[in-house]
N, C-alpha and C positions, 0 to 999 in steps of 0.2 A: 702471904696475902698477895693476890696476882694485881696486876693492873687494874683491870674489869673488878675486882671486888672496890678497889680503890675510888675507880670511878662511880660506881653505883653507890658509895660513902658520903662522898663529897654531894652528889645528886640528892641523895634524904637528907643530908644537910640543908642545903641550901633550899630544899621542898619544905623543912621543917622553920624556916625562918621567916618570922612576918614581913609579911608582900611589901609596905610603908617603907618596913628598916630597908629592905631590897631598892626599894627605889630612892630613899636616900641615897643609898649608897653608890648609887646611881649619877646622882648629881654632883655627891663629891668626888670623884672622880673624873668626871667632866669639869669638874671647879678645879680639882688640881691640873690640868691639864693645863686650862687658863691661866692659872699660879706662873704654872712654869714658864709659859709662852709669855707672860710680863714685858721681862725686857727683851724679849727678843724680835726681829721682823724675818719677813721670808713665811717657807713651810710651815713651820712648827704653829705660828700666829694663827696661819690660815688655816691650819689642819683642829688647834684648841676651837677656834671661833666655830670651823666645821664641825664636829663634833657637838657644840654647843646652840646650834642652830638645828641640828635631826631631834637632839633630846629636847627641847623646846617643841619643833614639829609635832614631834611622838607624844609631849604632853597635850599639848591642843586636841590632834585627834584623838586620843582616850577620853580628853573632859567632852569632844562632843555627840560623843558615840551615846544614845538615848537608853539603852543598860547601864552608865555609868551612874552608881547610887549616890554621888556627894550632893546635896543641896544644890539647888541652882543656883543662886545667890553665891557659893562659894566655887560652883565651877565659871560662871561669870567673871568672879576678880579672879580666878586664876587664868580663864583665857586669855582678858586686859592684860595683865600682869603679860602673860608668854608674848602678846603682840607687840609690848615696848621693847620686850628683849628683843625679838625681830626689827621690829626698825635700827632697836640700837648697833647690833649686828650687819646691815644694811650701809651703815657709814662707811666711809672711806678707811678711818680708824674707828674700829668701836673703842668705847673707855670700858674698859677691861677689868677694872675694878666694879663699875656698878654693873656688869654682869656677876664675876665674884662675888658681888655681896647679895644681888639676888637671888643666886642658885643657894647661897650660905642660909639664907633665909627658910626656903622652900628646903632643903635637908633638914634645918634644924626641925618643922614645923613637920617633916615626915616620921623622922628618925627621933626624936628627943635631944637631938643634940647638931653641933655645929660641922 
């Protein structure tokens, strides 16, 4: 098996997997990112919080894009929802856990699980 078959493997994989679990996974990875930058300052803080403020971004403009099929009603509390995390983000210190626990949320509620 060469590379190129390898890669066009992993590619129908990952084509074959529901889009939801995709973007959970999305978020928990962004949440671990945050995990990890916890106790730390410098870089690593600003690079989790960075991170955690494009995937935020990139949520808002998807729910406002007029093709997007969720309920309005449900893209509404999820834009509220991304614009607290924005402020939250915005602080001198964000509290880093109620981001974690927000992204925890919006994964589980993507993915089926935490």
């Amino acid at each position: 098996m060469t590379l190129a078959d390898i890669a066009r493997a992993y590619g129908a994989a990952r084509a074959a997997r529901d889009p939801r679990e995709q973007e959970a996974d999305v978020f928990r990875r962004v949440t671990g990112g945050l995990r990890a930058a916890g106790g730390l300052d410098g870089p690593a803080r600003v690079r989790a919080v960075a991170d955690n403020r494009r995937l935020w971004l990139a949520v808002e403009t998807a729910l406002a894009d007029p093709s997007n099929r969720l309920p309005a009603t449900v893209r509404a509390g999820l834009i509220s929802l991304g614009r607290a995390v924005q402020r939250e983000m915005e602080q001198g210190e964000p509290d880093l856990a109620f981001l974690i626990e927000v992204n925890e949320q919006v994964a589980a509620g993507l993915g089926g699980r935490g």
